[in-house]
DRENPA-3360 file (N, C-alpha, C; in nm, 2 decimals, always signed):
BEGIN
1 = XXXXXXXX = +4.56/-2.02/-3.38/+4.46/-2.08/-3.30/+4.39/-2.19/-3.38 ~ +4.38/-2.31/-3.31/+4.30/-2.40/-3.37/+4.15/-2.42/-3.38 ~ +4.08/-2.46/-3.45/+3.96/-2.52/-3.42/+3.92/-2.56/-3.31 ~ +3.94/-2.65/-3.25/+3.94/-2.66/-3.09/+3.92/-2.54/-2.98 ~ +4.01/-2.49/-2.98/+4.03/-2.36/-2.91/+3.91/-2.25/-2.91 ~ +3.93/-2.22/-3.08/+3.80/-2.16/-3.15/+3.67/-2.18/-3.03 ~ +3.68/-2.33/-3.07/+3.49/-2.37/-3.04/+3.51/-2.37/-2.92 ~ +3.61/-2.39/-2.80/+3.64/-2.39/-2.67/+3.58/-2.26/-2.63;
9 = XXXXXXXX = +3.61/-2.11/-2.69/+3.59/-2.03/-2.67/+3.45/-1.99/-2.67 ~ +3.42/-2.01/-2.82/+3.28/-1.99/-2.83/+3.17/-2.05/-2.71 ~ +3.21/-2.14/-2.63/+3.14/-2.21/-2.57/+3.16/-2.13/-2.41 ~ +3.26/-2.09/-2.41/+3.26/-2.03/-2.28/+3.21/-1.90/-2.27 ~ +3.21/-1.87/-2.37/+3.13/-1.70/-2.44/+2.95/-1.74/-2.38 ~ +2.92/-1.87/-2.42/+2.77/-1.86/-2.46/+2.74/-1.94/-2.31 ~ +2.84/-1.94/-2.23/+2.81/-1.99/-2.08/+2.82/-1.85/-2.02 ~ +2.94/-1.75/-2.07/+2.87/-1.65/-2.01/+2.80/-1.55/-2.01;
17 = XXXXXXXX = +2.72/-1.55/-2.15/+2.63/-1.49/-2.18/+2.47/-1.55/-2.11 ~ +2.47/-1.66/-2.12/+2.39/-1.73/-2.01/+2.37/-1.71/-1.88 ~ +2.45/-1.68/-1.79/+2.47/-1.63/-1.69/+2.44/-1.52/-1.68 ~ +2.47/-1.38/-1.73/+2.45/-1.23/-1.74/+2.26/-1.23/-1.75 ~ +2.22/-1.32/-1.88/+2.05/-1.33/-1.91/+2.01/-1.38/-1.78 ~ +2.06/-1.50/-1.74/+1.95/-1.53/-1.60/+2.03/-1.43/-1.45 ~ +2.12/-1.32/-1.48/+2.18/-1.24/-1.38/+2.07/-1.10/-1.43 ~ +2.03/-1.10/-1.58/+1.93/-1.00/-1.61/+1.81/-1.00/-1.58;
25 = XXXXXXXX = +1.71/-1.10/-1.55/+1.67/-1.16/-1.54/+1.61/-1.14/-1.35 ~ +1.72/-1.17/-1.28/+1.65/-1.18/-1.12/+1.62/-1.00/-1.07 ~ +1.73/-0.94/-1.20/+1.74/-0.81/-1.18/+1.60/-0.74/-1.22 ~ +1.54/-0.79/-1.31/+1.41/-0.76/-1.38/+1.32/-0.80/-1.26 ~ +1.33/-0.86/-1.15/+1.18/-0.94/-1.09/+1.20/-0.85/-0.96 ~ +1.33/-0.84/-0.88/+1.38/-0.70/-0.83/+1.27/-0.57/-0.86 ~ +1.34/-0.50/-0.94/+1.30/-0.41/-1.03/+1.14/-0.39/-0.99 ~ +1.07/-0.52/-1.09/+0.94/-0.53/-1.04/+0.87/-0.49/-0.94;
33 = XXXXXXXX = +0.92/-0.59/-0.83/+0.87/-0.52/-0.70/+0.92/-0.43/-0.64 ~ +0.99/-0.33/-0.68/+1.04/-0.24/-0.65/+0.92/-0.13/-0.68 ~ +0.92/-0.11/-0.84/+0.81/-0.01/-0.89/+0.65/-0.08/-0.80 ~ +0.62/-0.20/-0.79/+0.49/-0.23/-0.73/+0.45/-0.16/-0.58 ~ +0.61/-0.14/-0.51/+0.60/-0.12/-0.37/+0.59/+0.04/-0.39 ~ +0.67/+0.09/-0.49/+0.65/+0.25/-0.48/+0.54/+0.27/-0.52 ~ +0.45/+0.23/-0.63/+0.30/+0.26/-0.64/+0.23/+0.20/-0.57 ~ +0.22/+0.13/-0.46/+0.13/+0.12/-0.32/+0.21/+0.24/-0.21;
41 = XXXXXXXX = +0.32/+0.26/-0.23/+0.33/+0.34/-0.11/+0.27/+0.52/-0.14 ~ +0.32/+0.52/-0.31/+0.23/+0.64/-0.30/+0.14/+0.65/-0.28 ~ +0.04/+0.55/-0.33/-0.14/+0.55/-0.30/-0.18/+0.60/-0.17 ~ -0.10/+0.51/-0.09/-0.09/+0.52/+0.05/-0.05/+0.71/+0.08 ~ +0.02/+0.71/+0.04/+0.06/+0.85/+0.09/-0.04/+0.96/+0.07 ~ -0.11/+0.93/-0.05/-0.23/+1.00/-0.11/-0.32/+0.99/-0.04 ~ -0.34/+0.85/+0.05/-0.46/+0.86/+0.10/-0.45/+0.96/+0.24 ~ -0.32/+0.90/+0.27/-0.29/+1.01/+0.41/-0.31/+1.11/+0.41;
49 = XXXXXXXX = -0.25/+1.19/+0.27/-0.25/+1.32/+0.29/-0.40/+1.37/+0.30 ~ -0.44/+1.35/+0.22/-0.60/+1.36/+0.20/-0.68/+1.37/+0.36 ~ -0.64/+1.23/+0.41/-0.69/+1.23/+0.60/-0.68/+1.35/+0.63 ~ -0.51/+1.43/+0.63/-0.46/+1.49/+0.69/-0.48/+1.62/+0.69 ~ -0.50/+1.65/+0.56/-0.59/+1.76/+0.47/-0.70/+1.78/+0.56 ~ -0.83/+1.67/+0.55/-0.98/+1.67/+0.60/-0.95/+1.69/+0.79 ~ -0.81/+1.65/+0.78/-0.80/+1.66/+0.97/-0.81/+1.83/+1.03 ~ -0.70/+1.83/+0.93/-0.66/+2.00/+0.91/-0.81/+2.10/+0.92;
57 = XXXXXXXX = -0.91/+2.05/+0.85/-1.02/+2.19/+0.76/-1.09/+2.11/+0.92 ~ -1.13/+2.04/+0.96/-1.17/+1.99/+1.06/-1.17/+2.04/+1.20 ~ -0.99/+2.08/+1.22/-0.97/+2.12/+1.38/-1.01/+2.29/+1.36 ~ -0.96/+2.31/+1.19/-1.00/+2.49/+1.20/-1.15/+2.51/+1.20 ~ -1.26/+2.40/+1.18/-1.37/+2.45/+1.16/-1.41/+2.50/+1.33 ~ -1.38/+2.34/+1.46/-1.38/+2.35/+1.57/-1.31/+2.48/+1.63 ~ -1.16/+2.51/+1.61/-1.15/+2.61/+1.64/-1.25/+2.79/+1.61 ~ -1.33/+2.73/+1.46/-1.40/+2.89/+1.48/-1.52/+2.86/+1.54;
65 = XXXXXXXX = -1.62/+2.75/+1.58/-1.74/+2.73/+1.62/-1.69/+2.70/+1.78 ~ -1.79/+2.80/+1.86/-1.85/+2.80/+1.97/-1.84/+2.67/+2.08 ~ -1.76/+2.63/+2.15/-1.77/+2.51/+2.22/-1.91/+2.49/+2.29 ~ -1.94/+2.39/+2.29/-2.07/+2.32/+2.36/-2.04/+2.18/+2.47 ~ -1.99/+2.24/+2.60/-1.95/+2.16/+2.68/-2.11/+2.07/+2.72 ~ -2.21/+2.11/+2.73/-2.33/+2.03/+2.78/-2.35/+1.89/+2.71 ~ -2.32/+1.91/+2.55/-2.29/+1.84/+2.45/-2.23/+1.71/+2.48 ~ -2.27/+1.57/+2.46/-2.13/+1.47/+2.52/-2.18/+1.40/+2.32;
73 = XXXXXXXX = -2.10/+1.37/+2.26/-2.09/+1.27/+2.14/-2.14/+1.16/+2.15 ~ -2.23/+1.13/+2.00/-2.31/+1.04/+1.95/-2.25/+0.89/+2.04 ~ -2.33/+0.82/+2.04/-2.26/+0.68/+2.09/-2.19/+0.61/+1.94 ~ -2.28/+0.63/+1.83/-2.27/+0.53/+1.77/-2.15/+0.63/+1.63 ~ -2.05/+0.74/+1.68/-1.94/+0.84/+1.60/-1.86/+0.74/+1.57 ~ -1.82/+0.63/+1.70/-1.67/+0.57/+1.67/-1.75/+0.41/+1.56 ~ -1.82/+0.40/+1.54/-1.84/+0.31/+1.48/-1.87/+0.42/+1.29 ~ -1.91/+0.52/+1.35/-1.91/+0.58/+1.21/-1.75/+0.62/+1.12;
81 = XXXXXXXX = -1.65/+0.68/+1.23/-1.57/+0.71/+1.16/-1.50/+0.59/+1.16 ~ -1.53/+0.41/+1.20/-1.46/+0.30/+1.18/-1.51/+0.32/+0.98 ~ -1.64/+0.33/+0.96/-1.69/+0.27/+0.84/-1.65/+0.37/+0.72 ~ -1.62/+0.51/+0.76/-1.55/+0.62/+0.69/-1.42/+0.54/+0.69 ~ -1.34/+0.55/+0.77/-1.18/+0.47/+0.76/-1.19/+0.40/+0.62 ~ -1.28/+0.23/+0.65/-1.31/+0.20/+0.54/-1.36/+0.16/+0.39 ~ -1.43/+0.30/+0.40/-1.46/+0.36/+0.26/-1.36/+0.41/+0.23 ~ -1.26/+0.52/+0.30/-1.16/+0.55/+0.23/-1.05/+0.46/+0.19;
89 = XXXXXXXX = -1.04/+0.34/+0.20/-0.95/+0.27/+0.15/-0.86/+0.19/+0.27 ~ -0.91/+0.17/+0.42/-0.81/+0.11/+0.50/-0.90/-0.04/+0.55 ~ -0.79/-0.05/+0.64/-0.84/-0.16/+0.71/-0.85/-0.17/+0.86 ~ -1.01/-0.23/+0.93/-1.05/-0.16/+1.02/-1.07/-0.33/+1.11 ~ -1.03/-0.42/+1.08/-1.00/-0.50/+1.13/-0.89/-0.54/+1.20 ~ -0.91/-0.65/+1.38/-0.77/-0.63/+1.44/-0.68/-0.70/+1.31 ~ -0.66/-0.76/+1.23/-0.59/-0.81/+1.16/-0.50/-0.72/+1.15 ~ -0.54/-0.64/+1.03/-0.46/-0.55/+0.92/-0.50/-0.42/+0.94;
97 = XXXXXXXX = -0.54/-0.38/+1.10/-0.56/-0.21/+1.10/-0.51/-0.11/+1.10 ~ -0.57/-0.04/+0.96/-0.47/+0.09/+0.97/-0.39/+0.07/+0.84 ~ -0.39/-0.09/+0.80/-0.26/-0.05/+0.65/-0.41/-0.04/+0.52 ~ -0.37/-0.02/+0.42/-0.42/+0.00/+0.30/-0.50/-0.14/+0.23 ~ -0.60/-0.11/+0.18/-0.67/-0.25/+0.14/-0.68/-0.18/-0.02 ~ -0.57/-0.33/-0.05/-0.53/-0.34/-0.19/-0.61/-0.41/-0.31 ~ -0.64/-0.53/-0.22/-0.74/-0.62/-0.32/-0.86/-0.64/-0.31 ~ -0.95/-0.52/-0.28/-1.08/-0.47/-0.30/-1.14/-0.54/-0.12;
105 = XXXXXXXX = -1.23/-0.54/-0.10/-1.31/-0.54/+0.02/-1.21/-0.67/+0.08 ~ -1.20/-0.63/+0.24/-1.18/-0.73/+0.34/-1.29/-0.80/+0.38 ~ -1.30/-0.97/+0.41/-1.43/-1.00/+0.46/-1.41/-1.03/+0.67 ~ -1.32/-0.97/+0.72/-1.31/-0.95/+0.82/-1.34/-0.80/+0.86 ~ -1.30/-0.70/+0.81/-1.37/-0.54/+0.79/-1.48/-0.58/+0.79 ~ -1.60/-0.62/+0.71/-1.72/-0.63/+0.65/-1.83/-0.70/+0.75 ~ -1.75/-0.78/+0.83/-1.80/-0.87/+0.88/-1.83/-0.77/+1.04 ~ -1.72/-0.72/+1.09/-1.71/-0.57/+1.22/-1.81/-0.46/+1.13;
113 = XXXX = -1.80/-0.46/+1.07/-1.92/-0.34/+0.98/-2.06/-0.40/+1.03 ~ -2.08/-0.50/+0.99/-2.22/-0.57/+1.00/-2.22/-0.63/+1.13 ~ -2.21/-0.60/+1.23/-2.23/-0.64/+1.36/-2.30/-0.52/+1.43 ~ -2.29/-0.40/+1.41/-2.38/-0.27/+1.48/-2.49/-0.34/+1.48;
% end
């Protein structure tokens, strides 16, 4: 083998070692949002369950207390459990209702908050 060949080689080596780095590379940004999506989706699921939990201890408390049909609910309940919603971490605006508020307070939530 000559010199030529040699360096021919070497060069096609380091074109495809170049390739594999920027093929390692898109696989790494992948990856990335991969683990980002499973740690919001847990969060999320945490928060659910938690709801779900407080829904649960909720219907059993109603089922042991005494029904009070005379009773009709507060006017101002559905605006209270809007502002619980988002305390606990959602979003109570038509925008984005119902998914998870990631980057700290909505000014569309805030703004339906402060209209009562």
């Amino acid at each position: 083998m000559n010199k030529k060949e040699i360096f021919s080689q070497v060069i096609h080596m380091e074109e495809r070692i170049g390739a594999l780095h920027d093929e390692l590379g898109e696989l790494k940004e992948q990856l990335v949002m991969l683990i980002e999506e499973n740690q919001a989706l847990m969060l999320e699921n945490k928060h659910l369950r938690k709801r779900l939990d407080n829904k649960e201890e909720e219907a059993e408390k109603k089922e042991t207390e005494k029904p009070t049909p005379h009773l009709k609910a507060n006017p101002g309940e559905g605006y209270d459990n809007l502002a619980r919603l988002y305390h606990e971490g959602f979003h109570i605006c038509n925008l984005h209702y119902g998914s998870l508020r990631v980057d700290g307070d909505c000014l569309f939530c805030l703004s339906f908050l402060n209209q009562k």
